[in-house]
Kinemage of the C-alpha trace (Angstrom):
@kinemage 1
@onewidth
@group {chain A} dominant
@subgroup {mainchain}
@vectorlist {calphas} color= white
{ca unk a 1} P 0.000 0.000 0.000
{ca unk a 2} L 0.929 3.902 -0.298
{ca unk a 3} L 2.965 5.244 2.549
{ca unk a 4} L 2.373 9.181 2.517
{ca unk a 5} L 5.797 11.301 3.016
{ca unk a 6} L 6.889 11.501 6.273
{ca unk a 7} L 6.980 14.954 6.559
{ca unk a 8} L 3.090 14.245 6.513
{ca unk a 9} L 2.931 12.249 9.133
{ca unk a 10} L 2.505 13.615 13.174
{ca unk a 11} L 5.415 12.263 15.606
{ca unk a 12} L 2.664 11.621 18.654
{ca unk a 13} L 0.183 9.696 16.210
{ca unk a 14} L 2.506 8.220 13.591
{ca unk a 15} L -0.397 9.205 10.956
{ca unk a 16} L -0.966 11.522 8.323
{ca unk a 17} L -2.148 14.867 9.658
{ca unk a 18} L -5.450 16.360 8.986
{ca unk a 19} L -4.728 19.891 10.804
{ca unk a 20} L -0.890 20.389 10.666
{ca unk a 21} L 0.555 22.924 13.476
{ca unk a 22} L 3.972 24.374 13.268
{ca unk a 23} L 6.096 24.593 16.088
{ca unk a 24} L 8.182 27.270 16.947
{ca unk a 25} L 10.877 24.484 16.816
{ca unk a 26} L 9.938 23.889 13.177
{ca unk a 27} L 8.362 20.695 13.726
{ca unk a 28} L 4.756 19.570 12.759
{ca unk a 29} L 2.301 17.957 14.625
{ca unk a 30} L -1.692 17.483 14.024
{ca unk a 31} L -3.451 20.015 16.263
{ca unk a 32} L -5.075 17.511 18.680
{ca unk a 33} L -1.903 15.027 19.294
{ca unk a 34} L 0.274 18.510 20.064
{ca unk a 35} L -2.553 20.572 22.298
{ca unk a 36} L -3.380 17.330 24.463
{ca unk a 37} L 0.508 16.381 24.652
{ca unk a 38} L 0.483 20.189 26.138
{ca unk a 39} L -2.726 19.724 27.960
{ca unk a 40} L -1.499 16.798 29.887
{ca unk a 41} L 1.240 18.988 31.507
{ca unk a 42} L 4.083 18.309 29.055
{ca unk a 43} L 6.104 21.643 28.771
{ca unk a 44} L 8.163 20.461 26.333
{ca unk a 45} L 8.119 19.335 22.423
{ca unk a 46} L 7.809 15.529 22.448
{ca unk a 47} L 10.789 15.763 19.191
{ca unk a 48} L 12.977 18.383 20.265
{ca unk a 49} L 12.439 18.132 24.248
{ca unk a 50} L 13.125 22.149 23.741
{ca unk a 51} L 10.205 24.055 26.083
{ca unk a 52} L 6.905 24.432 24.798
{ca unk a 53} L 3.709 26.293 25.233
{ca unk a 54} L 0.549 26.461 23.138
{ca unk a 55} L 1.241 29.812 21.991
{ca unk a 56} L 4.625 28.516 20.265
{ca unk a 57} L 2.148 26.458 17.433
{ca unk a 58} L 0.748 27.898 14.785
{ca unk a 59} L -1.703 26.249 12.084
{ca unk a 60} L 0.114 25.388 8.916
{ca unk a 61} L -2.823 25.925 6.313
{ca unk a 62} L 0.362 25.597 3.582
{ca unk a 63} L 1.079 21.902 4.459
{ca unk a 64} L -2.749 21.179 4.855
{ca unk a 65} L -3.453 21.766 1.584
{ca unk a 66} L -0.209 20.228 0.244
{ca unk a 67} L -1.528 16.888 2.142
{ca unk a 68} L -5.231 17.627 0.951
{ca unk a 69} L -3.773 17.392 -3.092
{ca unk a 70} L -1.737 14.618 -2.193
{ca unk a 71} L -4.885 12.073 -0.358
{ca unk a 72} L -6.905 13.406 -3.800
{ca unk a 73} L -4.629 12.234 -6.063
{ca unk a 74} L -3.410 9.381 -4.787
{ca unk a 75} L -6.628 8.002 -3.403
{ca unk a 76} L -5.219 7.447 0.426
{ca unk a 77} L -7.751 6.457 2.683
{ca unk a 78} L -7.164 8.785 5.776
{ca unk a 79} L -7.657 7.302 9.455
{ca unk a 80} L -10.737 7.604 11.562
{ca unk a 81} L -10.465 10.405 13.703
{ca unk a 82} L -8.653 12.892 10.829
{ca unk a 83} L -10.196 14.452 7.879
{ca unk a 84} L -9.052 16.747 5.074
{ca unk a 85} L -12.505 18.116 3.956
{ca unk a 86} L -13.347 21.583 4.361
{ca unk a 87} L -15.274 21.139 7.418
{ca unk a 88} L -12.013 20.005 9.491
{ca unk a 89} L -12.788 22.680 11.182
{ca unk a 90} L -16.342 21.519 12.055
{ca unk a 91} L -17.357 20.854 15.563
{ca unk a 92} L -14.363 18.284 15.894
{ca unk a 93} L -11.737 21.435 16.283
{ca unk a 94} L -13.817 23.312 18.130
{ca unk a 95} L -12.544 22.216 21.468
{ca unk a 96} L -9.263 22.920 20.447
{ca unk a 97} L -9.934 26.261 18.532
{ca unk a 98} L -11.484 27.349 21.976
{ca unk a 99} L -8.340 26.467 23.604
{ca unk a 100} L -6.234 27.464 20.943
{ca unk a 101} L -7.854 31.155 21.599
{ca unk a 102} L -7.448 30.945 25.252
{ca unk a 103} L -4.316 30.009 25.495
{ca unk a 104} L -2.764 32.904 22.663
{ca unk a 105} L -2.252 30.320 19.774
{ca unk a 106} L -2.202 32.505 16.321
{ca unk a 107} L -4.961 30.072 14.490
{ca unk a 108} L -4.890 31.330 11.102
{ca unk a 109} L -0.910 31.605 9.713
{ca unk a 110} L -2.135 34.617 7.104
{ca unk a 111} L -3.852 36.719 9.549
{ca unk a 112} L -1.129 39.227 9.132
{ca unk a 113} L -1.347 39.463 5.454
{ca unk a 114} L -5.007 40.596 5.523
């Protein structure tokens, strides 16, 4: 079967990510894996073991859609639990966008260009 590139792949899940966040560390994780490694008291990026806070992550809406053309033209079947449709950001992020906000993430990686 089709192994996606590992640069599309999360480090905590070991699957393809559906909602890619940056590190400040340069190093991507998918949104839920990163915020509930943080959430569980880790203060510290799981690769790097450099400190780490929630407002050190930023969405990667560059590498989303990058992964997005790749599971369309190759056909990959993405695991339960992440999806690449439009309404990723549906009621499953939710949580996490409310946390996101509370604790300072920047959500959206073009709000400056606005």
């Amino acid at each position: 079967s089709l192994s996606p590139p590992s640069h599309f792949m999360c480090p905590i899940t070991k699957k393809i990510m559906g909602d890619p966040m940056l590190s400040k560390h340069g190093i991507h994780y998918e949104r839920a894996a990163i915020l509930g490694w943080l959430d569980d008291g880790h203060m510290y990026c799981p690769v790097s073991h450099k400190q780490l806070r929630p407002s050190n992550l930023i969405s990667d809406k560059s590498l989303r859609m990058k992964i997005q053309a790749w599971v369309k033209k190759t056909n990959y079947a993405m695991p339960n639990g992440n999806s690449l449709s439009s309404s990723a950001h549906g009621a499953g992020t939710s949580a996490a966008r409310v946390h996101g906000a509370a604790n300072g993430i920047d959500d959206d990686v073009d709000a400056d260009k606005r």
